[in-house]
C-alpha positions, 0 to 999 in steps of 0.5 A, spaced: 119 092 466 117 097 460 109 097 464 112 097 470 115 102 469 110 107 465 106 105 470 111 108 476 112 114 474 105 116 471 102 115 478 106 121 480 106 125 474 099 124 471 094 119 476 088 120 471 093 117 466 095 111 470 088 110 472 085 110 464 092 105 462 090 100 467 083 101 465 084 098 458 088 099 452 081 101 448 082 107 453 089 110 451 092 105 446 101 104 446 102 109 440 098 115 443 102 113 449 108 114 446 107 119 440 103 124 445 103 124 452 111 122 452 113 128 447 108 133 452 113 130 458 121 130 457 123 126 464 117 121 463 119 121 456 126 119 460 124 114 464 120 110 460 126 110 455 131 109 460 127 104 464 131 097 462 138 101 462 142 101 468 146 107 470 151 106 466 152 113 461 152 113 453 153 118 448 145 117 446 144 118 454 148 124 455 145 128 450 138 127 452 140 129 458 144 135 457 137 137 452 132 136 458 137 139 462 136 146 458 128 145 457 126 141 464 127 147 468 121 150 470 118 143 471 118 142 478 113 137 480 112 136 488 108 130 491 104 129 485 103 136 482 106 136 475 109 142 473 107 145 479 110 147 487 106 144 492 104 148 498 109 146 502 115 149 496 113 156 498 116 157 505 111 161 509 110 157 515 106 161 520 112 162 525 115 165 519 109 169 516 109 173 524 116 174 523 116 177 517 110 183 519 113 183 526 119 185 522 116 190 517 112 193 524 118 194 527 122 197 521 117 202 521 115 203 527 123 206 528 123 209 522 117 214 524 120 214 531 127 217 529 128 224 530 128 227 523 136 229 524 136 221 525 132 220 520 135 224 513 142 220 516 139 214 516 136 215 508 143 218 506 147 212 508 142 207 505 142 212 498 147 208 494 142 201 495 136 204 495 132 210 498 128 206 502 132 199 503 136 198 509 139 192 511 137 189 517 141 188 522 138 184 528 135 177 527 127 176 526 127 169 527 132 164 530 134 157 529 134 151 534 140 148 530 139 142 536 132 141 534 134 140 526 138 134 527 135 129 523 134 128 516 126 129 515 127 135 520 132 139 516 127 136 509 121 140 512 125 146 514 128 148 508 127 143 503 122 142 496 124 136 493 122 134 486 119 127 484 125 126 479 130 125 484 132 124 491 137 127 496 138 122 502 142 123 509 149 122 506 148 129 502 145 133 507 146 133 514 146 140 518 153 140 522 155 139 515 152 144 511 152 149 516 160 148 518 162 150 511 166 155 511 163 159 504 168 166 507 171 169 501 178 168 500 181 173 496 181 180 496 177 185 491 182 187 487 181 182 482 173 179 479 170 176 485 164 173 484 161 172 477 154 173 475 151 170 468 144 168 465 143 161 461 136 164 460 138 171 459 131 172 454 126 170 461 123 177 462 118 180 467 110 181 467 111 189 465 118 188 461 119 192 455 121 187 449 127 187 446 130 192 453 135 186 456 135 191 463 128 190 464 128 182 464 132 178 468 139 181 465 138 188 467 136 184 474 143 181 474 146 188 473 142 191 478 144 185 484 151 186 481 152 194 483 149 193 489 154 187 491 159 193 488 157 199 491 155 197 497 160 191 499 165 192 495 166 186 491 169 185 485 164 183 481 163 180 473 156 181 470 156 177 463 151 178 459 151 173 453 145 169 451 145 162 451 137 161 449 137 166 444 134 160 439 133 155 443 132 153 451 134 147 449 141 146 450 142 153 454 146 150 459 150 145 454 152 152 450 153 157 457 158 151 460 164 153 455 164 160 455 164 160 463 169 155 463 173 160 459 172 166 464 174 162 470 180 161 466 181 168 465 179 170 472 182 164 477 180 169 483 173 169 482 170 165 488 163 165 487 159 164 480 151 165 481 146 163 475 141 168 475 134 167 474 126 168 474 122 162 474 115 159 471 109 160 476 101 159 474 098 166 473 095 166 479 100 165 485 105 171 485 111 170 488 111 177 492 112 180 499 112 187 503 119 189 505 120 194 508 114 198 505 116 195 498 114 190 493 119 185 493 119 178 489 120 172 492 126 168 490 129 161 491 135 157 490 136 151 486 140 145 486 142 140 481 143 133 485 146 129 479 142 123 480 134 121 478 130 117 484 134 111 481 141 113 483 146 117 482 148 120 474 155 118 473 156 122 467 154 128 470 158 129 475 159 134 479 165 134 485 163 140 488 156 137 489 157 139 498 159 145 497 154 147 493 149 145 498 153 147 503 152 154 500 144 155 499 143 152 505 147 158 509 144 162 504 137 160 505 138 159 513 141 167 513 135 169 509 130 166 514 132 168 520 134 176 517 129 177 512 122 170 515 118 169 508 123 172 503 126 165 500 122 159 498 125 152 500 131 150 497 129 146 491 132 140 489 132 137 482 136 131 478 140 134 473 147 139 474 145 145 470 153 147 471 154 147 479 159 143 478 164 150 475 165 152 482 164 150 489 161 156 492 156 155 485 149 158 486 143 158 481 137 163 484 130 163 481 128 170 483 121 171 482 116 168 475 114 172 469 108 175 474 113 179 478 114 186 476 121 189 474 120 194 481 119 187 485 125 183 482 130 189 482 127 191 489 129 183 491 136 184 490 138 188 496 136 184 501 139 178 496 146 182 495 146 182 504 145 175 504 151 174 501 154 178 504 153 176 511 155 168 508 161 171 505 164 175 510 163 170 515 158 173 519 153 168 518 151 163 520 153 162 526 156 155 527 
């Protein structure tokens, strides 16, 4: 079973690998296997361990997990690519690509049209979020929802699955996640939403060391005034460290201490864990909005189950909702802003989604973006939420 199984999860992780271990084991013997290629490999290193197990938890089990969970993160694997998206994660099909220039054509076309009166007016109004940054208000692009019915459609449209897991048509289906209702509830008297980072150490090309409010933090605070500003929620940024020693347990060492707001602040409605991702140096997550240097983001799903089934021990009771909500927010984003959101992604793990249903963990941008790309992308994101949180979208 033991064979079997190295040899399942090598020929998508590392082909060239599987192909030497069939070819003899003077080529690539057992202890090499073991002491080196599954240390550099912590899910491969799961898999071959856990191959005789069935999926019932134990303590040895869980805490494997919860330390590949913190460390595991960035290594996203699509159609065989280890550590690394394939094409189709980047959600920029063509239609989508003509979309996002006919839209930042016609910004500047009516930019240059208005009237000058008009224009200082509309840079007035926009100063609280940005000189330069105003919310789009009319579409760039439409879905047929009829025409995305079926479950390899809506996988092609939004979806980058990782190898580690799968979804299946009992977890998404469009009239479910789209009819959702993700509306806050309360008012803005009390915290609304909460904003914290597990890896709050992950910086930018151009960040400063030691400055948090050029890495990821300082992203965070950004996002959180333009949500306070300019929408008017009431909004929590924590700015603890999680990973200040070791990615390894960020996630097991953030829970308690997210547990513990919630209970302090039983209004907040919308918990989003944010940060920046791992990308190889010559793929740079950026567009052109309006004029200005965006970064790319992407949001991330924990499924709780690896391709063999799901994990019990990491359950999550919220699991549709959180689906529900990044789909309303990545369909939101195309149709408002083509090209500006890569493909939802799904991994294995939870990565504390289980907190909150309207729960979101955002990857905005990679360590090649500057801090002027990352903190430009939080304008367009603060409006997605709002658009999904008022209710204005999608339209069901």
């Amino acid at each position: 079973m033991t064979g079997w199984m190295q040899s399942a999860v090598t020929m998508p992780y590392l082909p060239v690998i599987n192909m030497m271990d069939h070819g003899g084991a003077d080529i690539i013997t057992q202890d090499i296997y073991n002491s080196w290629l599954l240390e550099q490999y912590p899910v491969l290193r799961y898999a071959v361990e856990t191959a005789d197990s069935d999926m019932t938890a134990s303590e040895s089990d869980y805490a494997r997990l919860i330390m590949l969970e913190g460390s595991d993160e960035d290594r996203k694997s699509i159609a065989g690519d280890e550590l690394e998206y394939g094409e189709d994660a980047m959600h920029l099909e063509k239609s989508m690509e003509d979309a996002l220039l006919k839209e930042n054509g016609m910004y500047a076309e009516n930019r240059a049209a208005q009237p000058e009166g008009e224009e200082q007016s509309a840079q007035q109004d926009a100063q609280a979020v940005s000189p330069d940054f105003v919310p789009v208000q009319d579409k760039s692009y439409s879905y047929q929802w009829d025409d995305l019915q079926s479950y390899e459609m809506l996988i092609k449209a939004f979806y980058a699955v990782d190898s580690t897991t799968k979804a299946g048509e009992d977890l998404l289906q469009t009239d479910k996640l789209l009819s959702a209702d993700m509306r806050m509830k309360g008012s803005a008297d009390e915290p609304q939403i909460l904003i914290y980072h597990t890896h709050s150490q992950e910086a930018f090309a151009d960040s400063v060391p030691g400055d948090e409010s050029t890495g990821i933090v300082g992203v965070g605070e950004r996002l959180a005034s333009v949500l306070r500003d300019k929408y008017g929620y009431n909004v929590l940024h924590h700015t603890e460290s999680f990973d200040k020693e070791s990615r390894d347990y960020a996630y097991s060492n953030a829970l308690p201490v997210i547990e513990a707001l919630l209970a302090e602040y039983p209004s907040i409605e919308v918990v989003i864990d944010l940060h920046r991702d791992e990308m190889p140096e010559d793929r740079r997550l950026a567009v052109e909005l309006q004029g200005r240097p965006t970064a790319q983001f992407m949001f991330f799903n924990g499924l709780s189950r690896t391709a063999r089934g799901r994990i019990e021990y990491l359950e999550n009771p919220y699991l549709n909702d959180n689906l529900a909500f990044s789909f309303q927010m990545q369909a939101a984003c195309n149709e408002y802003y083509p090209g500006l959101a890569r493909r939802v992604y799904l991994k294995a793990y939870r990565y504390n989604m289980h907190v909150c249903p309207k729960t979101l963990l955002i990857e905005l941008g990679a360590q090649n973006n500057t801090v002027e790309e990352a903190m430009n992308a939080c304008d367009p994101l603060a409006h997605v939420l709002d658009l999904v949180l008022s209710g204005k979208e999608p339209h069901r």
